[in-house]
Every structure is written in C-alpha cells, then in structure tokens.
N, C-alpha and C positions, 0 to 999 in steps of 0.2 A: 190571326190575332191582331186585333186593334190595338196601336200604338198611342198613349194620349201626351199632350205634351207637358213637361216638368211643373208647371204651374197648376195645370186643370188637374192634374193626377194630387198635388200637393192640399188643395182646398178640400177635395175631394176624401183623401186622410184625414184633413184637420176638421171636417166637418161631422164624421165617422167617429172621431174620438172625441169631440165635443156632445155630442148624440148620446156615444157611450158614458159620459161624465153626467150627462144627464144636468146642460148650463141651460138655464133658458133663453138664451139669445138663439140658442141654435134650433129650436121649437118651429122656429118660422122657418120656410123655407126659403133656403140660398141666400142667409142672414153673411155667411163666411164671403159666400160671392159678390155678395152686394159690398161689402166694406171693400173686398178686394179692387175690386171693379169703383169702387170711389178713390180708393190709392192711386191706381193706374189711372186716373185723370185727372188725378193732383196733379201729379208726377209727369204726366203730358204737356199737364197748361205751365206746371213751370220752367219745363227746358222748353216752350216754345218762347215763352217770355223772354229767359235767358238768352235762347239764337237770336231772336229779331233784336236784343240790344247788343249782340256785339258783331251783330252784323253789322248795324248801325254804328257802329264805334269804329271796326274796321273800314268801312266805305270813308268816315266821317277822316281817320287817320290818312289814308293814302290821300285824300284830296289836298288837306292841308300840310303833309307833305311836302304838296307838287309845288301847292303856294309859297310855302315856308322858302321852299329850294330859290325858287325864283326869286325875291323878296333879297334874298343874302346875296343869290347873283347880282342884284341891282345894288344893294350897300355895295360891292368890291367894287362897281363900276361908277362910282359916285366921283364929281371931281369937284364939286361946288359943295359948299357946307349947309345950303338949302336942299342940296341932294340927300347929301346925306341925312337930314333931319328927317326927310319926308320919307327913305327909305327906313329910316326906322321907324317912324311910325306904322307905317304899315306894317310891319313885323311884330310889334306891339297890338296894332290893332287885330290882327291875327290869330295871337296865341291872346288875347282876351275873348276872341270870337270863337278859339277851339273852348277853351275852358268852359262860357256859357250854352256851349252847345253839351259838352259834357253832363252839364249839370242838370239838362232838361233832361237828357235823354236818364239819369240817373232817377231823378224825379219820378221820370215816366214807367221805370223798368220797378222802383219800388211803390207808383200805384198798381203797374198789373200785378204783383205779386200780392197786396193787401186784398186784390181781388178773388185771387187764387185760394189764399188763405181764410178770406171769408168766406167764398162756398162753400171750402170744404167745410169749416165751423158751421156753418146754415146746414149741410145734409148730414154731417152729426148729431146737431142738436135734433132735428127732426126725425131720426131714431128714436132718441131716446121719450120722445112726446109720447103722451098713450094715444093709443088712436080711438080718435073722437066717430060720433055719430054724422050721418049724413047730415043731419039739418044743422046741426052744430058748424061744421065745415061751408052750409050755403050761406050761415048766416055771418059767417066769418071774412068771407070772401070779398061782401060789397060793401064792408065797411073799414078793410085795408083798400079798398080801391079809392074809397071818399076819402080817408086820410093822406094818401098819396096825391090827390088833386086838388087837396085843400092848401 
C-alpha cells in the first residue's frame, strides 16, 4: 500500500469534495494544485527574503561589534582631549554607519517582498482572466514588448 504524503493526500480530498460540490474552479484540472503550489512559492520567495536580510543584519552586527569594542577601547585609552574627540567621532561615525546600512538593507528586504507580493497578485489575477484565443494572445504579446521599449 502506497503511502502519500499529508499535503498531496490533503488537495487530493479537497479537490474530491469540490468536484462533488460541483464549484467551477475545480472543472479544470489541478485548479486546487495550482493555487497550492502558488502558496508554496509565495511562501519560499518570502522566508528566502526574510534569511538573506538577517543574515545580512547578523554578519552586519557582529562586524560592528568588533568596531564598536575597539573604538571604546581607544576612548579608555585616550590622554589628550584631541584624542578623545577623535575617538568619539569615530564611535559616532559608526553607529551612523550601522543605522544607514540598516536602513538600506530594510529598504531592500521591503522591495523584495513588494516583489513577492506582486507575483503572487500577477498569477492570481491571471486565473481569474478568461482565456483568450490564440491570435488574441500573439497579438497581445508584441505590443507589451513595444510598450516596455518605449
């Protein structure tokens, strides 16, 4: 006896009982898999998003850190008050150069996510389109590419 797993077994009922409901989405087939299978790489692109920014944040922490540590070692060891001014600048300029890096990488983590989220919005709405004729779609095609070059 074939084992299947929690998920395939699960589309597989809800596809069965849509069927029996008699929905028209479920008319087409593997209508349930297709949305699922668009879930499952929302949901990939955004914890990949997620890790690469705090991977990013982490590396970006322990570096400055190491700066940070050092910097304060150099204020204790200050004997001139030009020393000291310069070691705090440096500490200053530091924790301004964490925060601006913060802010990029924040930046950055909420373009890939508008990105994420517009796919998914793009392969929704293109469910819901009726589907068109062949010529309809070739004649569709070279005149998003002229607008996109214009």
């Amino acid at each position: 006896m074939e084992t299947k797993d929690p998920m395939t077994a699960g589309i597989e009922k809800m596809t069965a009982l849509f069927s029996w409901w008699g929905l028209p989405t479920t008319n087409a087939s593997g209508a349930v898999d297709r949305h699922m299978q668009r879930w499952q790489a929302f949901a990939k692109d955004l914890q990949k998003a997620y890790v690469d920014s705090y991977s990013a944040e982490l590396t970006a922490a322990f570096d400055g850190n190491d700066r940070l540590g050092r910097s304060f070692q150099e204020l204790l060891q200050c004997r001139q008050p030009q020393e000291f001014l310069a070691a705090e600048s440096e500490i200053f300029a530091l924790l301004l150069e964490r925060s601006s890096l913060r802010a990029k990488r924040w930046a950055e983590l909420t373009e890939k996510l508008q990105d994420c989220c517009a796919a998914m919005a793009r392969d929704a709405a293109s469910d819901l389109r009726p589907p068109s004729s062949d010529g309809e779609q070739q004649v569709a095609k070279p005149a998003r590419r002229q607008a996109a070059t214009a």
